[in-house]
Residue frames relative to the residue before (quaternion, step in Angstrom):
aa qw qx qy qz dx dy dz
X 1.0000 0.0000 0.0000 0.0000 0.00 0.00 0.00
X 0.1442 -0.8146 0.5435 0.1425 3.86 -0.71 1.00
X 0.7590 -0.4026 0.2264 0.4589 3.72 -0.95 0.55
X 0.6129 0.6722 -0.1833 0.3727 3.19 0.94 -0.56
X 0.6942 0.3884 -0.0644 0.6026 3.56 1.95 -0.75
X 0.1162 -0.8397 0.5295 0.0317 3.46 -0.84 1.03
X 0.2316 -0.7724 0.5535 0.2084 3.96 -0.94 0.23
X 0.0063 0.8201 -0.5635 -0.0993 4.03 -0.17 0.63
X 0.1313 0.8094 -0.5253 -0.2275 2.96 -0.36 0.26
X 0.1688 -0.8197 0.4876 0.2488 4.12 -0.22 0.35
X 0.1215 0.8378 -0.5219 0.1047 3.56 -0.70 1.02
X 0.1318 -0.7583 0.6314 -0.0944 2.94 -1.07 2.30
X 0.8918 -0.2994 0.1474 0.3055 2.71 -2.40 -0.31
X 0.5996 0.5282 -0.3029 0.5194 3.72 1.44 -0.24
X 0.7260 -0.4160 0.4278 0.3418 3.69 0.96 -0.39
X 0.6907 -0.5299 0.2123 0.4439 3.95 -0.14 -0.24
X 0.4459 -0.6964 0.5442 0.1415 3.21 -0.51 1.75
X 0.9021 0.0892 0.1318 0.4010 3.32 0.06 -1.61
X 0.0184 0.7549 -0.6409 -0.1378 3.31 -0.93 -0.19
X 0.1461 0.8561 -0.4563 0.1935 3.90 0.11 0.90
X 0.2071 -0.7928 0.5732 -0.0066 2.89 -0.64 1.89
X 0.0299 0.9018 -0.4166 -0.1108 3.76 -1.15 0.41
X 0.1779 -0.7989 0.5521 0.1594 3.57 -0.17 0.51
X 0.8321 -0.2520 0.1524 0.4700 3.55 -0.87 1.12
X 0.8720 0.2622 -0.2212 0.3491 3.04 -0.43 1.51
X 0.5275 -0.6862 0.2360 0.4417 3.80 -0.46 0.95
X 0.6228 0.6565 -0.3374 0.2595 3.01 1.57 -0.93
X 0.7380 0.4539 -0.2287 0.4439 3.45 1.34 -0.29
X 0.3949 0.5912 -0.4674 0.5254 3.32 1.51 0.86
X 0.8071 0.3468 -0.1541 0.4522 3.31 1.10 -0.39
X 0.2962 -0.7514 0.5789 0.1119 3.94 -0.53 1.39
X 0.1562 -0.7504 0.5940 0.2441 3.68 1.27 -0.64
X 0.4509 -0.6229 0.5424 0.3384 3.93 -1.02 -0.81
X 0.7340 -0.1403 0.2494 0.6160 3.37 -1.85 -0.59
X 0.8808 0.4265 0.0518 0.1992 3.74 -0.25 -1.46
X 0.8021 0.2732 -0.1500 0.5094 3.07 1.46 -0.89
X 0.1734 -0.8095 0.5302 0.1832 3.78 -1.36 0.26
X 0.8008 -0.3718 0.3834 0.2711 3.12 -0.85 0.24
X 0.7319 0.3743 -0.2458 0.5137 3.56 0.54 -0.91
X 0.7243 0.4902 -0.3784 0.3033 3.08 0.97 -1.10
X 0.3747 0.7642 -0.3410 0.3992 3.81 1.32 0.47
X 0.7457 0.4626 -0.0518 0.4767 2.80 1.33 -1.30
X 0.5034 0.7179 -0.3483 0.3314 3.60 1.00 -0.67
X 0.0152 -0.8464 0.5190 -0.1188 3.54 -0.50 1.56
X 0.3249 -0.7046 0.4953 0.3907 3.96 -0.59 0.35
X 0.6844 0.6670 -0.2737 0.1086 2.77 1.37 -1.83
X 0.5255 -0.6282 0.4432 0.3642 4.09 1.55 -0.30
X 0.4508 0.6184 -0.4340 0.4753 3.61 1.96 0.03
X 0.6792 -0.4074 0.5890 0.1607 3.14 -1.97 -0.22
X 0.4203 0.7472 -0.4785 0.1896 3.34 0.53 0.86
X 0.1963 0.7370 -0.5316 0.3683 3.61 0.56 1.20
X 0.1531 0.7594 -0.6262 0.0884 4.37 -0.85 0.42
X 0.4725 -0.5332 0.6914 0.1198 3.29 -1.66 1.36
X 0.4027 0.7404 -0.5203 0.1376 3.94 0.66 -0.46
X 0.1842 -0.7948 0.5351 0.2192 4.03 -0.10 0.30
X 0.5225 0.5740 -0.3562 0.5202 3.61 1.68 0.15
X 0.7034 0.4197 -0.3035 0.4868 3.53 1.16 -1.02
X 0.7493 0.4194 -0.1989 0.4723 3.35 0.99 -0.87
X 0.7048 0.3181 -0.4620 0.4343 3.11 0.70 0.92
X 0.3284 0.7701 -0.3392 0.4290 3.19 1.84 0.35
X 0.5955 0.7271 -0.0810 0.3319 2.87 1.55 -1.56
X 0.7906 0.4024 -0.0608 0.4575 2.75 1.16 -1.86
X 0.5096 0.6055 -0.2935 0.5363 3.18 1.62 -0.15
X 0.5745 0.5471 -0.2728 0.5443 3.57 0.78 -0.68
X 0.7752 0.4129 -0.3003 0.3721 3.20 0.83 -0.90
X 0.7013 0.5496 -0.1966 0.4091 3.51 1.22 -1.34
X 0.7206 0.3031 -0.2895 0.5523 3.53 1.61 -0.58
X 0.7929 0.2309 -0.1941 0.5294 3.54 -0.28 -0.33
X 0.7681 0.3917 -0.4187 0.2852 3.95 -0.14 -0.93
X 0.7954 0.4306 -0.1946 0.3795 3.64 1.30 -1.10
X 0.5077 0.5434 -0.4304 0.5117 3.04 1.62 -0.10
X 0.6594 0.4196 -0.4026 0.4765 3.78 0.64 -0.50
X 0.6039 0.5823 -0.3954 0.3739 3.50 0.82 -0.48
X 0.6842 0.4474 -0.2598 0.5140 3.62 0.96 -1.00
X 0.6354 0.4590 -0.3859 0.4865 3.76 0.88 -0.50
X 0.8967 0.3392 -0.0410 0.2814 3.58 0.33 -0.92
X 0.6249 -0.5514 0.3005 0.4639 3.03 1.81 -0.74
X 0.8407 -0.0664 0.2366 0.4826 3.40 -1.06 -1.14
X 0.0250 -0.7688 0.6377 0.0393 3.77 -0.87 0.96
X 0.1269 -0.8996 0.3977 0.1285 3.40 -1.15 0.74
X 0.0094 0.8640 -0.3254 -0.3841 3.30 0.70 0.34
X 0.3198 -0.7297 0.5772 0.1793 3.67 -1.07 0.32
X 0.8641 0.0844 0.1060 0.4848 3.51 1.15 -0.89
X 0.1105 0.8430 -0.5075 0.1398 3.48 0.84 0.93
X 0.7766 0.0008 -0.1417 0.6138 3.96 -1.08 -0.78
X 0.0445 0.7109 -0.6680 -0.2157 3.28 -1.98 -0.43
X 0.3838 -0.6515 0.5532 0.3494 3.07 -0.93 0.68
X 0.6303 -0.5305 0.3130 0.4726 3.51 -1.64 0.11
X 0.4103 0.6522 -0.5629 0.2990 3.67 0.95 -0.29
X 0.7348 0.5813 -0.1153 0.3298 2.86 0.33 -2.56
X 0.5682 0.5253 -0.3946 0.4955 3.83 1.01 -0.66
X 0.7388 0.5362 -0.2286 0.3381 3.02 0.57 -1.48
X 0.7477 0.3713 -0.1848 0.5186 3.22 0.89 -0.84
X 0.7262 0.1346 -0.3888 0.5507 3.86 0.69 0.82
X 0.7360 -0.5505 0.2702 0.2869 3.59 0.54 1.57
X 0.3086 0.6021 -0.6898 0.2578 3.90 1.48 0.42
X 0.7115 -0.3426 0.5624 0.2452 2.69 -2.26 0.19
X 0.5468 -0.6133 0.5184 0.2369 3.66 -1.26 0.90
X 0.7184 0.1388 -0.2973 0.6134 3.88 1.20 -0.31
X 0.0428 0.6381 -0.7684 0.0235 4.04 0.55 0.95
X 0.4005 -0.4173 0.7496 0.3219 3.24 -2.32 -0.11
X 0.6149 0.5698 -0.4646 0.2853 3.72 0.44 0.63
X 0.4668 0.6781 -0.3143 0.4727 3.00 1.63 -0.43
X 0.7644 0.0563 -0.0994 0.6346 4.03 0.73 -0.47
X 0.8251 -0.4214 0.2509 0.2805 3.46 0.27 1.64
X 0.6311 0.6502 -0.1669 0.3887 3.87 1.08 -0.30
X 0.7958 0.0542 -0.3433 0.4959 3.15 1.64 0.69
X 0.2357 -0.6869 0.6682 0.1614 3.87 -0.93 -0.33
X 0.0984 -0.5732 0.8107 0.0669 3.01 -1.74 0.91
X 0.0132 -0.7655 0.6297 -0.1314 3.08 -1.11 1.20
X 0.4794 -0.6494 0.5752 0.1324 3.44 -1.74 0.47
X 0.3260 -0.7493 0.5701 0.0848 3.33 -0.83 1.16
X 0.7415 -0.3383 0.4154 0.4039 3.82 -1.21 0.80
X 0.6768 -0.4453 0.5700 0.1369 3.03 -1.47 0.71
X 0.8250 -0.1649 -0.0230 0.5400 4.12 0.70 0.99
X 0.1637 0.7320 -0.4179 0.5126 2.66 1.37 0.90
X 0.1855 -0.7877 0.5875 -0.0035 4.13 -0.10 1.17
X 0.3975 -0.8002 0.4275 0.1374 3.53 -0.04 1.57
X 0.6317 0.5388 -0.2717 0.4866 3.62 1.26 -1.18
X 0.7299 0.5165 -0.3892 0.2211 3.31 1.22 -0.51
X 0.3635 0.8068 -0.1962 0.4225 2.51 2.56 -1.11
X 0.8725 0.1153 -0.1750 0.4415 3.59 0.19 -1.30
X 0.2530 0.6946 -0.4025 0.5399 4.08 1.80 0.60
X 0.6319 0.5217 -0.2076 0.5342 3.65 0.97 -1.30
X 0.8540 0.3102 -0.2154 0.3579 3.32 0.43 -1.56
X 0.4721 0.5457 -0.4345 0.5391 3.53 1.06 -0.11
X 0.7157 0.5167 -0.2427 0.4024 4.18 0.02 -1.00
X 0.7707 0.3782 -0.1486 0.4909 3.30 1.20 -0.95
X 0.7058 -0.4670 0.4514 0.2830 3.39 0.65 0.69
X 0.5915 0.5301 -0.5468 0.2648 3.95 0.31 -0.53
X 0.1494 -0.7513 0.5732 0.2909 3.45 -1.23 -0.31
X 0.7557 0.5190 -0.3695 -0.1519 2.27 -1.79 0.80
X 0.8731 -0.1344 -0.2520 0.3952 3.63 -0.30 0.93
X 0.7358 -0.1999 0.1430 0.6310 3.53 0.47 -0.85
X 0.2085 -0.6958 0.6869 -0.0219 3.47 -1.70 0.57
X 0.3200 0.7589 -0.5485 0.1442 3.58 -0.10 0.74
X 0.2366 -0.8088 0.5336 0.0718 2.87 -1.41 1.15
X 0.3941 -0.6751 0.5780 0.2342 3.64 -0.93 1.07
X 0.5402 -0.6265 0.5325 0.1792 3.11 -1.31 1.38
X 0.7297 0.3824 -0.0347 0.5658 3.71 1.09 -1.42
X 0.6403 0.5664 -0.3092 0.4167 3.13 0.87 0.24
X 0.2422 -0.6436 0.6443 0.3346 4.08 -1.05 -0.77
X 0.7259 0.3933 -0.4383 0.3554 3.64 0.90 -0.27
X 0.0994 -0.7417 0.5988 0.2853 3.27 -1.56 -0.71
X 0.5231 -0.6093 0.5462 0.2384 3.47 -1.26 0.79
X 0.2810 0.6828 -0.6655 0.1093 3.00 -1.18 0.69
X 0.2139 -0.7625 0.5824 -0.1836 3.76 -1.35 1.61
X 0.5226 -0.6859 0.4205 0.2823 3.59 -0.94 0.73
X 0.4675 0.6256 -0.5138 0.3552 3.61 -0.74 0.01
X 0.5765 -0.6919 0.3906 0.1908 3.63 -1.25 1.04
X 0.4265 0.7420 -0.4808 0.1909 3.75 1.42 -0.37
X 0.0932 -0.8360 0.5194 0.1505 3.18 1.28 -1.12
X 0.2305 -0.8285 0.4871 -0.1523 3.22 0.91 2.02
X 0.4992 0.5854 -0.6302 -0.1046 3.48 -1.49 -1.03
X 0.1709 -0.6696 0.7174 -0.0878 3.05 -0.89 1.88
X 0.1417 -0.6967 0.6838 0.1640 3.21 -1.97 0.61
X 0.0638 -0.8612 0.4432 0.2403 3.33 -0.80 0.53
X 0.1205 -0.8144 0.5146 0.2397 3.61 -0.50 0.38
X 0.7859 -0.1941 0.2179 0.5452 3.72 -1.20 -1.24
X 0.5134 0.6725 -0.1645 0.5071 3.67 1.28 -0.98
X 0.4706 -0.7281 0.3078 0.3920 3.35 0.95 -0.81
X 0.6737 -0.2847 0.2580 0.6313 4.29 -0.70 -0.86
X 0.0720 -0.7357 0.6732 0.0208 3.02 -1.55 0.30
X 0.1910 -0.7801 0.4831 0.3488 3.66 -0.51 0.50
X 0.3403 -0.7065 0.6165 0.0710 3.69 -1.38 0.69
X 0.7404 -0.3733 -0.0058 0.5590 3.60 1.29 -0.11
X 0.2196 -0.8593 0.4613 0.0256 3.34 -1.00 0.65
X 0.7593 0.2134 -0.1628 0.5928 3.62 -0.18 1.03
């Protein structure tokens, strides 16, 4: 293997997510899936820099994708993402939280098809057994958040603030 090649491998609570092999470049840290690309991680309004060579984030990524983003994708349809890595600017500048799971590639807010019933979306994920970390849906919103990790969250949040709907 010459400097030029990397091995990721990304291993969660289900066993091996990924296996991702890369030759010069970020693009080859990343297999993405049926559905998803790369860029669409990146996509910012804010006019910031929000772009990383990280081989932690980007394989975060791909995790995110194989557990939670593609399994909702195949169950439900269309996935949009709206909000995927961030750099620390880009948090900073739309009010994320200082310990988001966006910051190292580990969550997405995303848009669901066109009649597509979000509660059912994250009702589904809790029942079925997927894993991982939190699901919250925004009362005022169309998107929902959803991130790897095994708590297996689903928070709603309205004007009032979060609430938990189920936990574990």
């Amino acid at each position: 293997m010459d400097n030029r090649t990397m091995l990721v491998i990304v291993v969660g609570g289900a066993g091996l997510l990924g296996l991702v092999a890369a030759a010069a470049g970020k693009s080859g840290l990343f297999s993405g899936g049926k559905n998803f690309s790369l860029s669409e991680f990146f996509v910012t309004d804010t006019g910031l820099d929000n772009d990383t060579d990280d081989p932690k984030v980007l394989a975060n990524i791909q995790a995110l994708i194989d557990g939670v983003l593609q399994p909702i994708r195949d169950q439900w349809g269309k996935v949009t993402i709206t909000s995927g890595y961030r750099s620390a600017e880009v948090n900073e500048a739309v009010g994320g939280a200082s310990t988001s799971q966006h910051l190292t590639g580990s969550a997405a807010d995303i848009v669901m098809a066109a009649g597509v019933d979000r509660m059912a979306v994250v009702e589904w994920m809790h029942a079925s057994g997927l894993q991982f970390g939190q699901a919250i849906y925004y009362e005022d919103t169309n998107h929902l958040h959803v991130s790897t990790g095994t708590k297996r969250e689903v928070l709603y949040k309205d004007a009032s603030g979060y609430r938990t709907v189920y936990s574990g």
